[in-house]
N, C-alpha and C positions, 0 to 999 in steps of 0.2 A: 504494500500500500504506500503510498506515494507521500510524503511530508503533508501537502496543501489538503489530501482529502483523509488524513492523520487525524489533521486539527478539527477539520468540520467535523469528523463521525466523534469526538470529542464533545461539540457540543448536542449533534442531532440525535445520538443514539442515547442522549440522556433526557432527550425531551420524554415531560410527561405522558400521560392519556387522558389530556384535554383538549378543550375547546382552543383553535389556535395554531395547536401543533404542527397540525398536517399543513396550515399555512408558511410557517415557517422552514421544516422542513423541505415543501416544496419550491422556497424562495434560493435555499442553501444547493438545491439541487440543477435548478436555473443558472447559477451562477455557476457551478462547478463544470455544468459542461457546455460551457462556451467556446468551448476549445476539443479537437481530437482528444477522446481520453481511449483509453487500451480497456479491454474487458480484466477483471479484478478480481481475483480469487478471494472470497472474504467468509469469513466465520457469520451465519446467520443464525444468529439465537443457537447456538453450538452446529449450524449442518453449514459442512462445505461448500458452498456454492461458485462457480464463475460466473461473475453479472457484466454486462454490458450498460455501461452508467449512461449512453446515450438512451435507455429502453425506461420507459414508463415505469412500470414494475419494479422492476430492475434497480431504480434508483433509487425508490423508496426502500426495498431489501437492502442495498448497499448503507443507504446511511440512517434509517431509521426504523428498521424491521419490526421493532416493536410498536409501530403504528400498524404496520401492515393488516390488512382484518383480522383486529384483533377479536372483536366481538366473535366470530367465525369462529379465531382459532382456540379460543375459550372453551367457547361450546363445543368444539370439537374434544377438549382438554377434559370435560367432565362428562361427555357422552361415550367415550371410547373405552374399551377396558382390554386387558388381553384375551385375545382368541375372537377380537369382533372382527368383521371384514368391511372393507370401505372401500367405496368408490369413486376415484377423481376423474370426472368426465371433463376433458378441456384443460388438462396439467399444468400449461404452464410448462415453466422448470421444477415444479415439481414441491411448493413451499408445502400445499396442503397434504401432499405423499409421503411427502418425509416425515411431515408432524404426525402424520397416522400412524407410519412405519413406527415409532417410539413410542404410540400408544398401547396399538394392537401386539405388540411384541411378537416372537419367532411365534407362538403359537394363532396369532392372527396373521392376513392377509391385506393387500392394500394393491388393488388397478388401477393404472392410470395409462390416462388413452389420450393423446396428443397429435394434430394432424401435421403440421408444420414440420416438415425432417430438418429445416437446424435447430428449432425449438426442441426437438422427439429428440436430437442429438446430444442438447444440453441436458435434458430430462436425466437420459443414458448415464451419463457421466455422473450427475451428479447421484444418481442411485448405488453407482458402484462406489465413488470415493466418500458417502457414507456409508456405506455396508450395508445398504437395506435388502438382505436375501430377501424380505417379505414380502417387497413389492413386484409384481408383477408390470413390463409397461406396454404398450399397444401403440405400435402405429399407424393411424389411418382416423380418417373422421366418422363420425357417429350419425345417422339419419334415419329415415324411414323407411328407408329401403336399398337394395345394393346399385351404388351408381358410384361416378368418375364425377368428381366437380371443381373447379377451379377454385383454389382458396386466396381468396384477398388478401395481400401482405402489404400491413399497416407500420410505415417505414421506423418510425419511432415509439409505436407501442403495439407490438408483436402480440402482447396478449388480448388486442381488438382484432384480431385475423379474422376474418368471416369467410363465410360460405354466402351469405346473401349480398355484398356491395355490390358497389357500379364496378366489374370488373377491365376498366380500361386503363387502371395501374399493371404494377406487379402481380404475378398471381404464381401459384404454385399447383400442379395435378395431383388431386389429393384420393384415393378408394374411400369411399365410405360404406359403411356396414349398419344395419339395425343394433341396439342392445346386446341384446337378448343372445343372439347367435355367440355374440361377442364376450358375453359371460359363459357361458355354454361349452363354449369350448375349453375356457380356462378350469372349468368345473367350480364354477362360483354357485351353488347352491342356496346362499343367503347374503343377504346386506345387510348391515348394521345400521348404514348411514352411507349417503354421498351427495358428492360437490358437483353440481351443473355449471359449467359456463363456457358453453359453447357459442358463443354470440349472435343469438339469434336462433338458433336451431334447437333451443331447448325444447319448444311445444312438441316440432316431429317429431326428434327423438322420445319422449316423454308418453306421446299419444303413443307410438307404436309399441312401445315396451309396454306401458298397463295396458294397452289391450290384448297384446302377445304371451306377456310371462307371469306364470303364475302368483296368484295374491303372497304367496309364502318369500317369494324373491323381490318383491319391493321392498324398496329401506324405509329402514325405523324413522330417519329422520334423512330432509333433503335442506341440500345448504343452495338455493338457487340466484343466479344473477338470470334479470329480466328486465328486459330493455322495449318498454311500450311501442315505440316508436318501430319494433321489429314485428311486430304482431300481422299485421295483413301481409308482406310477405312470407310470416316463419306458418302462417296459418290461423295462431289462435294465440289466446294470451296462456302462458303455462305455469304461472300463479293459478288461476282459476281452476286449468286442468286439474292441478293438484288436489284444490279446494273439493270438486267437483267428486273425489275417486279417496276421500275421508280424510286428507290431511288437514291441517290446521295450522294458519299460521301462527307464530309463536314471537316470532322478532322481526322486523324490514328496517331498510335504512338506505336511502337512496334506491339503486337499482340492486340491493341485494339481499335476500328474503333468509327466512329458515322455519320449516314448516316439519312438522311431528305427525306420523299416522296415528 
């Protein structure tokens, strides 16, 4: 780690979980990368990761991880025990897998399914240089049925990659697969709990697993991000889905929910 962002993660990793923070924060982080920075191998709340301090996510991991959803990763902290099995649909690099991976211990499980292959790459990596045998990871996107779709690459926050933009950027050919096949095969037999955030494609994917997989293999609890403004492309709103098939919501906060069957 470099002198100049030494100092900052000095002061940003010591901010609170208050009002403000994530302002501040995201001020330190404006300013940090007004310049070429190199990606950063850095200790996130004890897990190895390489971040990319130009990337959204990324920066917030690098210099103040304990904002990063925290509320989430709470609730994830008090719902998880050893031997549950969990599911991160839309990984990321992997913050919510790895926090599962140290819940669920060797005797639990944890999938994560990522479409993006340098995103699925960084996933990789950072699954082995923490040692998490327990996770399993997936490459390919998630839908409602098996098709080829162009994934939109969002130059500066990699974790908005969609399947539904104006694809007349960047894009990457991405296989997608329903759920259901896609636990099926891993012999995922039960969920404890899992993370949606597939930008935009949570209602397909969501509609065709509860209609396809057994009431026994829905999770206990679903941690979902849901972005209104995607609903008449993604189909349907997938809050409501949920609502609609006996979950209940329990927490929201902007666009990211957490509903309990």
């Amino acid at each position: 780690m470099n002198r100049e962002l030494a100092a900052w993660t000095q002061l940003t990793r010591r901010l609170p979980r208050v009002r403000g923070a994530g302002h501040i924060s995201q001020w330190v982080w404006q300013v940090y990368k007004r310049k070429p920075r190199p990606h950063e191998l850095a200790d996130v709340l004890g897990l190895c990761m390489e971040l990319d301090p130009h990337q959204v996510v990324d920066g917030i991991l690098l210099l103040a991880p304990q904002l990063f959803d925290y509320v989430e990763i709470s609730f994830l902290q008090r719902h998880l025990r050893s031997g549950d099995t969990f599911l991160d649909a839309g990984a990321y690099v992997g913050m919510y897998a790895l926090t599962a991976s140290r819940l669920v211990g060797s005797a639990g499980s944890v999938v994560a399914v990522e479409a993006s292959p340098d995103t699925y790459r960084r996933l990789t990596a950072h699954v082995a240089w923490n040692r998490a045998e327990n996770v399993q990871t997936v490459h390919g996107g998630l839908s409602d049925q098996d098709e080829t779709l162009p994934l939109a690459l969002h130059p500066s926050d990699a974790g908005s990659n969609t399947f539904l933009a104006d694809t007349t950027g960047p894009t990457v050919t991405v296989p997608c697969r329903p759920l259901l096949p896609v636990l099926q095969e891993l012999g995922v037999q039960h969920l404890t709990g899992a993370k949606f955030d597939v930008e935009g494609f949570e209602y397909r994917v969501l509609r065709c697993f509860l209609a396809d997989a057994p009431p026994s293999l829905w999770p206990g609890f679903v941690i979902l991000e849901w972005n209104h403004l995607y609903d008449q492309d993604a189909g349907g709103n997938a809050v409501d889905l949920l609502l609609r098939n006996g979950y209940s919501r329990v927490w929201s906060h902007g666009l990211n929910h957490i509903l309990i069957r």
